[in-house]
RODRENSE-94944 format. One record per residue (C-alpha): z, x, y; residue number from 1; residue in three letters. Coordinates in Angstrom, 2 decimals. Last residue first. Example, Ala and Ser with C-alpha at 12.3 -4.5 7.8 and 13.67 -1.06 7.14 Angstrom:
# RODRENSE-94944
+---------+---------+---------+-----+-----+
|      c3 |      c1 |      c2 |   k |   r |
+---------+---------+---------+-----+-----+
|    7.14 |   13.67 |   -1.06 |   2 | SER |
|    7.80 |   12.30 |   -4.50 |   1 | ALA |
+---------+---------+---------+-----+-----+
This chain:
# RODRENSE-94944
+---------+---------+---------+-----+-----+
|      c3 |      c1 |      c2 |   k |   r |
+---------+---------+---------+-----+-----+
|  -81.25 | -102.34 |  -33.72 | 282 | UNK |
|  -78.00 | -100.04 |  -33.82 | 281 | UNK |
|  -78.29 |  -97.53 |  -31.66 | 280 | UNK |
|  -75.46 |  -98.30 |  -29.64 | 279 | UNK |
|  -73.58 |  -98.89 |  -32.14 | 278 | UNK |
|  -74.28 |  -95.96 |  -34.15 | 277 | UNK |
|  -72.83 |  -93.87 |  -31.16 | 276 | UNK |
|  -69.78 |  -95.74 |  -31.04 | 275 | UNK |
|  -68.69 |  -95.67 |  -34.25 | 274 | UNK |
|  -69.54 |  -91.64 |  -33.83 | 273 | UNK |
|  -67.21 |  -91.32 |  -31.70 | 272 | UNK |
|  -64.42 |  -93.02 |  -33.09 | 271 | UNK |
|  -64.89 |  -90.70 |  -36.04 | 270 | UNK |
|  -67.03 |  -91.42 |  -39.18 | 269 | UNK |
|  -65.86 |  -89.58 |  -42.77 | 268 | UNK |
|  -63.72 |  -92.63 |  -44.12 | 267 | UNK |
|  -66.51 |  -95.29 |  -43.00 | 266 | UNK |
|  -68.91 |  -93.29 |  -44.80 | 265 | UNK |
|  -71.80 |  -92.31 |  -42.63 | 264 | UNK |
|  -74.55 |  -94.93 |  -42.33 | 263 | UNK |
|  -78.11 |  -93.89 |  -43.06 | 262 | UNK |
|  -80.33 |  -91.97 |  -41.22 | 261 | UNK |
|  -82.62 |  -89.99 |  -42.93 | 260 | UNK |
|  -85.77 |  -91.46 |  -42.28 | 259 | UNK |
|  -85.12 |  -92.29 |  -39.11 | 258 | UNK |
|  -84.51 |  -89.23 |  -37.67 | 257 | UNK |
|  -87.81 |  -89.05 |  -35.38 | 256 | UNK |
|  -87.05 |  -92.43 |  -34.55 | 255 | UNK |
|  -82.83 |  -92.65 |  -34.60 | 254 | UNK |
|  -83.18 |  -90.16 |  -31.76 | 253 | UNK |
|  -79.48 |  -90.21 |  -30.28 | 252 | UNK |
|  -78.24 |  -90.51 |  -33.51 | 251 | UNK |
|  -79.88 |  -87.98 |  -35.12 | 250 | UNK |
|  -79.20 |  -85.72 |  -32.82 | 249 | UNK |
|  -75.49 |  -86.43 |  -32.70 | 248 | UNK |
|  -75.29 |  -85.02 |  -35.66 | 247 | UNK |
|  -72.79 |  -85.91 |  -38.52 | 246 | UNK |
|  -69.05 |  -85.16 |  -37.45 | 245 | UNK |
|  -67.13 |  -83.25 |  -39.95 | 244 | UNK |
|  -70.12 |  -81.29 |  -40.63 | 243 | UNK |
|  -69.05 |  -78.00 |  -40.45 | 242 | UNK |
|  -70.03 |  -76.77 |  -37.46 | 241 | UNK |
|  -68.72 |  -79.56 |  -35.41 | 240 | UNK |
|  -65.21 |  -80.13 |  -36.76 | 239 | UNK |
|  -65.09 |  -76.37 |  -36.86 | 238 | UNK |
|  -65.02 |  -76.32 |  -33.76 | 237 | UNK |
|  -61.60 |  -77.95 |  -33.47 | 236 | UNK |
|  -60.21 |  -75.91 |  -35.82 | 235 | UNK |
|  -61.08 |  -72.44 |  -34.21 | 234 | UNK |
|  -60.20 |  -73.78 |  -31.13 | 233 | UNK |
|  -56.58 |  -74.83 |  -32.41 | 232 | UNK |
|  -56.63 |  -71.51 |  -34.25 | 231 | UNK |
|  -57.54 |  -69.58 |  -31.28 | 230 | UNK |
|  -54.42 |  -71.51 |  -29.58 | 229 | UNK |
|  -52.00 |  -70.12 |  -32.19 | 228 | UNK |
|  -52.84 |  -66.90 |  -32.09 | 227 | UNK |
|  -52.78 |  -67.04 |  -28.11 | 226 | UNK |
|  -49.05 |  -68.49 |  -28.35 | 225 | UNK |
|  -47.87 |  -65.72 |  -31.05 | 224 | UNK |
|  -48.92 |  -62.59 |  -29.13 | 223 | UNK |
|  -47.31 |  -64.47 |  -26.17 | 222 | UNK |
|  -43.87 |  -64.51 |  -27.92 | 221 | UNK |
|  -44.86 |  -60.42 |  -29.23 | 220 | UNK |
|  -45.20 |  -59.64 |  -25.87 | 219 | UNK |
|  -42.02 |  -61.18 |  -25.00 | 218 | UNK |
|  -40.12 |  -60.01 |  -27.56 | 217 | UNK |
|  -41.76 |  -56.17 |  -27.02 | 216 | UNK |
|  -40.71 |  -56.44 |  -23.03 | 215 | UNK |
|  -36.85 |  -57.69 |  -24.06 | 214 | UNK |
|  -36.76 |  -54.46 |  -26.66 | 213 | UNK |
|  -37.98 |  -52.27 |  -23.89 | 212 | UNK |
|  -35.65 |  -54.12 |  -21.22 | 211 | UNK |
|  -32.89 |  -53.14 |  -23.41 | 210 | UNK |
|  -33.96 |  -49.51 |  -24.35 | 209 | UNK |
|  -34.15 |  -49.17 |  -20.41 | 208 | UNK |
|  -30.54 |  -50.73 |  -19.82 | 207 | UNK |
|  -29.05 |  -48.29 |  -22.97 | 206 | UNK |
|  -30.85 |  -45.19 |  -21.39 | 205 | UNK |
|  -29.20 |  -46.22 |  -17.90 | 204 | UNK |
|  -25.77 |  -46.39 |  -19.27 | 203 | UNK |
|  -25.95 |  -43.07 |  -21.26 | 202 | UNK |
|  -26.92 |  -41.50 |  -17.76 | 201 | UNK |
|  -24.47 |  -43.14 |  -16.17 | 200 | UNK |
|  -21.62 |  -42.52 |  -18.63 | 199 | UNK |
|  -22.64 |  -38.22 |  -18.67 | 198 | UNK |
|  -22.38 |  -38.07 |  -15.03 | 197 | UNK |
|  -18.49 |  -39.78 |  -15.44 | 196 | UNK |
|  -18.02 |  -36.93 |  -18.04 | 195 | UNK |
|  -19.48 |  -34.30 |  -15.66 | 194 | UNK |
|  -17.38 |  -35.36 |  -12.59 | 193 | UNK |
|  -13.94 |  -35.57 |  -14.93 | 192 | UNK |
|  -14.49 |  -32.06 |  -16.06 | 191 | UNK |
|  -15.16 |  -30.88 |  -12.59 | 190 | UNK |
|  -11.76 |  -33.14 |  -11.82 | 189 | UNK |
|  -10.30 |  -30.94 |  -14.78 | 188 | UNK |
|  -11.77 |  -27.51 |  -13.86 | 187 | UNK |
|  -10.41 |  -28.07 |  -10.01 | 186 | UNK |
|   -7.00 |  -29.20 |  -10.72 | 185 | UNK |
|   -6.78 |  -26.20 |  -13.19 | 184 | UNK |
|   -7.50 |  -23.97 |  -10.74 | 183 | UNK |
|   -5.21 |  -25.25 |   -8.07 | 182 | UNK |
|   -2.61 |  -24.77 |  -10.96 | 181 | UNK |
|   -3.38 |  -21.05 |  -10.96 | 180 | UNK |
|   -3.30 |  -20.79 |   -7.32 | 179 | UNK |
|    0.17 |  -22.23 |   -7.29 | 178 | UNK |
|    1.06 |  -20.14 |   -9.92 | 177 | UNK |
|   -0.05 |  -17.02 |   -8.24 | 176 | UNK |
|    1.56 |  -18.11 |   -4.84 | 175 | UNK |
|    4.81 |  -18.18 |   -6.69 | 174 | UNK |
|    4.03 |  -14.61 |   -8.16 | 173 | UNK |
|    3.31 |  -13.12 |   -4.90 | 172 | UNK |
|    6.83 |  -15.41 |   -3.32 | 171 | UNK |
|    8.72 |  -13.62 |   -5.88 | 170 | UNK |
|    7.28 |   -9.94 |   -5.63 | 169 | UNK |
|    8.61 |  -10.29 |   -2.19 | 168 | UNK |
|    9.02 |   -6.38 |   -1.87 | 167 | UNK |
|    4.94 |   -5.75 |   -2.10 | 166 | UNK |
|    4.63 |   -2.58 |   -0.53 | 165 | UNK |
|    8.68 |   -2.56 |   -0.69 | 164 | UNK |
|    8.16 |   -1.70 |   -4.77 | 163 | UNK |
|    8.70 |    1.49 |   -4.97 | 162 | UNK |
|    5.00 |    3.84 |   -4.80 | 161 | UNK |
|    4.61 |    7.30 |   -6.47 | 160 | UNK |
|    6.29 |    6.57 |  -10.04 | 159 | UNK |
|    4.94 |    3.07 |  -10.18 | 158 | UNK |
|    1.30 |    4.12 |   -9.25 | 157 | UNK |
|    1.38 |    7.50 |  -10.81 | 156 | UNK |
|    2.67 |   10.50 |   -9.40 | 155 | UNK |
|   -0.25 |   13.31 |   -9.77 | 154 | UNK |
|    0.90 |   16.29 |  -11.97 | 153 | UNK |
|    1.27 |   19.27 |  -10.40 | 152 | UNK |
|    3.48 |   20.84 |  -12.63 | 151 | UNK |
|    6.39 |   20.38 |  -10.24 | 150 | UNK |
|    5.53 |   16.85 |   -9.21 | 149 | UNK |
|    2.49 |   15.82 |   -7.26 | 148 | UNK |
|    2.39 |   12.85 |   -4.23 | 147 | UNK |
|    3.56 |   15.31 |   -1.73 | 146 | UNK |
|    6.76 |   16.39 |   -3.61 | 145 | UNK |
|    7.38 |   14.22 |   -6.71 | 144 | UNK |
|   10.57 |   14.46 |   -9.47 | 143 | UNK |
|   13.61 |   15.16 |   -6.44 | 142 | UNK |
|   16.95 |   15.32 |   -7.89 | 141 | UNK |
|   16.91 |   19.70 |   -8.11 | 140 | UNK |
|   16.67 |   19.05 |   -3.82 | 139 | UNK |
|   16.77 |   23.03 |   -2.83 | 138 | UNK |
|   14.78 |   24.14 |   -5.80 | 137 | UNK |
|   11.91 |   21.03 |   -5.34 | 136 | UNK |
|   11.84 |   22.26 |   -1.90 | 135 | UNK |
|   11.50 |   26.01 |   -2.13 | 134 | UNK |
|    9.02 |   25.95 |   -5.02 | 133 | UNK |
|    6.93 |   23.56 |   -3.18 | 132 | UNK |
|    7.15 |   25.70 |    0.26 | 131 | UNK |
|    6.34 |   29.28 |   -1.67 | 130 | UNK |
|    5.20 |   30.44 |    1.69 | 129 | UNK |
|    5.57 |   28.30 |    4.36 | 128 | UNK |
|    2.65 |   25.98 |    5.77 | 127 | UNK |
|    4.04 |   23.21 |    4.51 | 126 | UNK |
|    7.43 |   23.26 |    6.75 | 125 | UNK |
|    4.89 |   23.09 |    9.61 | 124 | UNK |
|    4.58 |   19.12 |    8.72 | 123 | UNK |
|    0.97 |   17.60 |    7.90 | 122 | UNK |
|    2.04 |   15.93 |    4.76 | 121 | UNK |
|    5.69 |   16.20 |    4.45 | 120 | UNK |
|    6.33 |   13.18 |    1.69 | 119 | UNK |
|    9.43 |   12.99 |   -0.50 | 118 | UNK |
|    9.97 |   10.91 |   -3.85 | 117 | UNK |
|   12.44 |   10.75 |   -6.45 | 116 | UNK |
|   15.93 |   10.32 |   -3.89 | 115 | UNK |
|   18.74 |    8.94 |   -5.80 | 114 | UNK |
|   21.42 |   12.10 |   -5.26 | 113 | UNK |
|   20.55 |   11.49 |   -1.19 | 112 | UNK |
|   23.06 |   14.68 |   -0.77 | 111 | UNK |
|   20.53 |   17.08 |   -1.25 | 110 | UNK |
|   18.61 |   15.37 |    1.59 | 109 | UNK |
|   21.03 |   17.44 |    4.54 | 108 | UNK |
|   19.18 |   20.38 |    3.39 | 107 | UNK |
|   16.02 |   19.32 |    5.00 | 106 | UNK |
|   16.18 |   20.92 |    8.13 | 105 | UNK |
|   16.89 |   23.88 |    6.24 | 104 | UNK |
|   13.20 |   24.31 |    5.09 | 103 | UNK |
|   11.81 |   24.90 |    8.15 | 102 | UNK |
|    9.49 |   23.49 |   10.68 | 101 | UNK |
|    9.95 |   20.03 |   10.90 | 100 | UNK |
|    8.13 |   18.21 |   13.77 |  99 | UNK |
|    6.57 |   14.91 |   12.19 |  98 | UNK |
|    3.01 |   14.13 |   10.54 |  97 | UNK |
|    4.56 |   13.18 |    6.87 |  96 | UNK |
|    7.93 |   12.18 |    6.66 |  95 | UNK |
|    7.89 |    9.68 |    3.90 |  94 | UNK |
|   11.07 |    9.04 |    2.46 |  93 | UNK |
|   11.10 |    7.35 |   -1.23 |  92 | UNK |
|   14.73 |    6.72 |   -3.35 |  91 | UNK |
|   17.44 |    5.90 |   -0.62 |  90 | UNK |
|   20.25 |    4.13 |   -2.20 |  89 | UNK |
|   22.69 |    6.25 |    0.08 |  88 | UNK |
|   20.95 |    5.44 |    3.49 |  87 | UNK |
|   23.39 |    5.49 |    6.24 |  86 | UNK |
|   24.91 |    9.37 |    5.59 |  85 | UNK |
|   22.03 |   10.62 |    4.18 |  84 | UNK |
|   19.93 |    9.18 |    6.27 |  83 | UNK |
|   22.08 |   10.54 |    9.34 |  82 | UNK |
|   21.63 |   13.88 |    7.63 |  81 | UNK |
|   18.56 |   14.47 |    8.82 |  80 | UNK |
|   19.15 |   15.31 |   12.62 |  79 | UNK |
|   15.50 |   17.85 |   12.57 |  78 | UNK |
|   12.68 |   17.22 |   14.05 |  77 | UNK |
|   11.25 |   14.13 |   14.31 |  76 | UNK |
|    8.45 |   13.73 |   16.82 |  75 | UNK |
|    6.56 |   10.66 |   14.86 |  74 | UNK |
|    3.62 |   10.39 |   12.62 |  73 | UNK |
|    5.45 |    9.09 |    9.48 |  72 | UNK |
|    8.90 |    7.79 |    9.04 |  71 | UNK |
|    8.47 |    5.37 |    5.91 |  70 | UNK |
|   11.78 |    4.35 |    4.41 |  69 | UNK |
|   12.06 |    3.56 |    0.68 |  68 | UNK |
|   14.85 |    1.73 |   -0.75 |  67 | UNK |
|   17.39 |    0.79 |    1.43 |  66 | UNK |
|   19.86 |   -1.67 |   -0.26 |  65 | UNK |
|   22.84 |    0.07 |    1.58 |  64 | UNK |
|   21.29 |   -0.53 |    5.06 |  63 | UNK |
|   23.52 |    1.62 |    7.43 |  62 | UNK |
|   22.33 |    1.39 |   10.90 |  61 | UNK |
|   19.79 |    3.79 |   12.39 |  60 | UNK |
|   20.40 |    5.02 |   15.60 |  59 | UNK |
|   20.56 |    8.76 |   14.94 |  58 | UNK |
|   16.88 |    8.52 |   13.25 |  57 | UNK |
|   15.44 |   10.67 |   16.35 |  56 | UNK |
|   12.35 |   11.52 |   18.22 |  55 | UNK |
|   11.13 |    8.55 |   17.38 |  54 | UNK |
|    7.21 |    7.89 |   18.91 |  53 | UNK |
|    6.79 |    4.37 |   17.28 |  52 | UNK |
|    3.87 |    5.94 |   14.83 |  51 | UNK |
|    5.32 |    4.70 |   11.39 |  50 | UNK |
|    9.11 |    2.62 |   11.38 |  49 | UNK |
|    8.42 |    0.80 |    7.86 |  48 | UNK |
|   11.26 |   -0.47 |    6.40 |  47 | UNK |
|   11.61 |   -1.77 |    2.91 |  46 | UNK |
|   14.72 |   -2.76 |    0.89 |  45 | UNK |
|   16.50 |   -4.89 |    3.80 |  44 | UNK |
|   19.33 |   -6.80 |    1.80 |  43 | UNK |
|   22.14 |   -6.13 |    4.65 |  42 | UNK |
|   20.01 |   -6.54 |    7.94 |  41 | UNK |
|   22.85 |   -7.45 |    9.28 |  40 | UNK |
|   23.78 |   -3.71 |   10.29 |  39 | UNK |
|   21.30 |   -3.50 |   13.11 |  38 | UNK |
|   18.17 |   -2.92 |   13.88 |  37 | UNK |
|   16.90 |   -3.59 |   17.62 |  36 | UNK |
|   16.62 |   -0.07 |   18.93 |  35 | UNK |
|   15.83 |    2.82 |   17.13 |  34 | UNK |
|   15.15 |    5.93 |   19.28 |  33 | UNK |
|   12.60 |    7.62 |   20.99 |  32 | UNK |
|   13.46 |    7.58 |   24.40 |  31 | UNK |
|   12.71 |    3.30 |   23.90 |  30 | UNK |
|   10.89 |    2.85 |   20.90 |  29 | UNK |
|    6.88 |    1.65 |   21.51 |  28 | UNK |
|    5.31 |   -0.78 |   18.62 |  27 | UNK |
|    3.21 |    0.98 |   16.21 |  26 | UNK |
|    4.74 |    0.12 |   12.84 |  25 | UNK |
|    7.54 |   -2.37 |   12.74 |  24 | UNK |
|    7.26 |   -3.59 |    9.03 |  23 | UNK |
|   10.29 |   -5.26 |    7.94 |  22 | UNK |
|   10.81 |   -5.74 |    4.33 |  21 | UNK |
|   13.62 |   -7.80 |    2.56 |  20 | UNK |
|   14.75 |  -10.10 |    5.04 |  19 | UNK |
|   16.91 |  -12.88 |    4.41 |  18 | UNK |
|   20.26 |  -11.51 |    5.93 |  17 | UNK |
|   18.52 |  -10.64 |    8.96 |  16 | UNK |
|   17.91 |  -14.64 |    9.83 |  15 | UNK |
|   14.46 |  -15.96 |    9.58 |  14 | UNK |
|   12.47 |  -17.97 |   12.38 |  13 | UNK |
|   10.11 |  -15.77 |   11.93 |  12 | UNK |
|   11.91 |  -12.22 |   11.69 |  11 | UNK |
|    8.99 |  -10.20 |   12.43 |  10 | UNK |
|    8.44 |  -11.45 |   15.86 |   9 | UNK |
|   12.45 |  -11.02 |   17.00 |   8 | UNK |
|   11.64 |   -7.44 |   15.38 |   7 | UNK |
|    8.59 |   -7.13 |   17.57 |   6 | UNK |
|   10.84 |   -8.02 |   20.44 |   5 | UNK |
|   13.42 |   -5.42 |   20.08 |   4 | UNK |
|   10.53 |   -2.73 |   18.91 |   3 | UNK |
|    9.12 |   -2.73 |   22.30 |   2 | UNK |
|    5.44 |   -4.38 |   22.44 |   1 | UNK |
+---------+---------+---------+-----+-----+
């Protein structure tokens, strides 16, 4: 893809005005130059132009928000001062992997007063003798060569890196909060789940402990009904073994009991037994 259409792509329905960082790594520049950019791009803080095959940065418009530029792995040589020139806010260039031989090429960068951080990885220039000592004398602004500033101390995260690796810092933190808040959705309907859990099982212990009180009544109720009916049978023989009636054997044998039968107290004799004695009455 040529880097015309790729920054149509990048733009997404966005006008130039809006966009912060534009990333255009890898897509094919026409005899090596920019094409596509222009001046509108007025709040662009990031641009990333790595492996397009430039040969030159004599195209570039001016972007006076530009922050940090990353030219890496291309066929620059040498025309430097166009950054100075279009660039004057300029604080990170990356250069690493391109065609510069000698330190003079990179005179032009003195007058890029807000420039911290330079990278020439895998450049000729390196090979030089005395190439750190040479640089950080010819650009005095400069605090990091290579990642490493004059003592050799390793840039740290904030020093080494501006903020166009993640420009819309914004739009991070609004999809933090968003995420956040999704969160707490979750936790309270989980919360929500477990209380609801926590009502059915308390429901269904109260509905056994009911039908275990309504089972015990009802025993108990029947418990009560066979008591009483053993006492009825218990009463009613009685009657018999205890003489409430007088034998029927003497009655129904008045001979061999007729000695001892005599009449049984009108208050003591049953309506069965009246009718025994009458029928064995002589």
């Amino acid at each position: 893809m040529d880097m015309k259409k790729r920054i149509h792509l990048e733009l997404r329905n966005r006008t130039p005005s809006d966009v912060r960082e534009l990333v255009l790594d890898n897509c094919r520049s026409v005899e090596g130059k920019i094409e596509g950019l222009t001046a509108e791009f007025v709040n662009l803080e990031f641009l990333s132009l790595i492996n397009v095959g430039l040969i030159s940065v004599s195209n570039l418009p001016k972007l006076g928000k530009l922050k940090k530029l990353e030219l890496s792995d291309n066929r620059i040589s040498g025309g430097l001062d166009v950054l100075a020139e279009k660039l004057p806010n300029l604080t990170h260039l990356n250069l690493s992997g391109n065609k510069l031989k000698d330190i003079s090429t990179l005179e032009p960068l003195k007058k890029l007063d807000n420039l911290k951080s330079l990278d020439l990885f895998n450049c000729e220039v390196t090979n030089l003798n005395d190439y750190r000592e040479s640089v950080f004398k010819l650009l005095p602004q400069l605090t990091y060569l290579d990642g490493y500033d004059m003592e050799d101390r390793e840039a740290s995260d904030s020093d080494g890196e501006v903020d166009g690796d993640g420009v819309d810092d914004d739009e991070d933190e609004e999809g933090e909060e968003e995420e956040d808040e999704d969160g707490e959705e979750e936790d309270f309907d989980e919360e929500e789940e477990d209380e609801e859990d926590e009502e059915e099982v308390e429901g269904e212990e109260d509905d056994e402990e009911v039908s275990g009180e309504d089972e015990e009544e009802d025993f108990g109720q029947d418990g009560e009904v066979d008591e009483e009916d053993e006492d009825e049978d218990e009463d009613e023989d009685g009657m018999y073994h205890h003489g409430t009636f007088p034998s029927l054997k003497m009655y129904l044998n008045p001979e061999k009991h007729s000695s001892t039968l005599t009449p049984a107290p009108l208050s003591h004799v049953s309506s069965v037994s009246d009718q025994i004695t009458v029928l064995n009455s002589p």
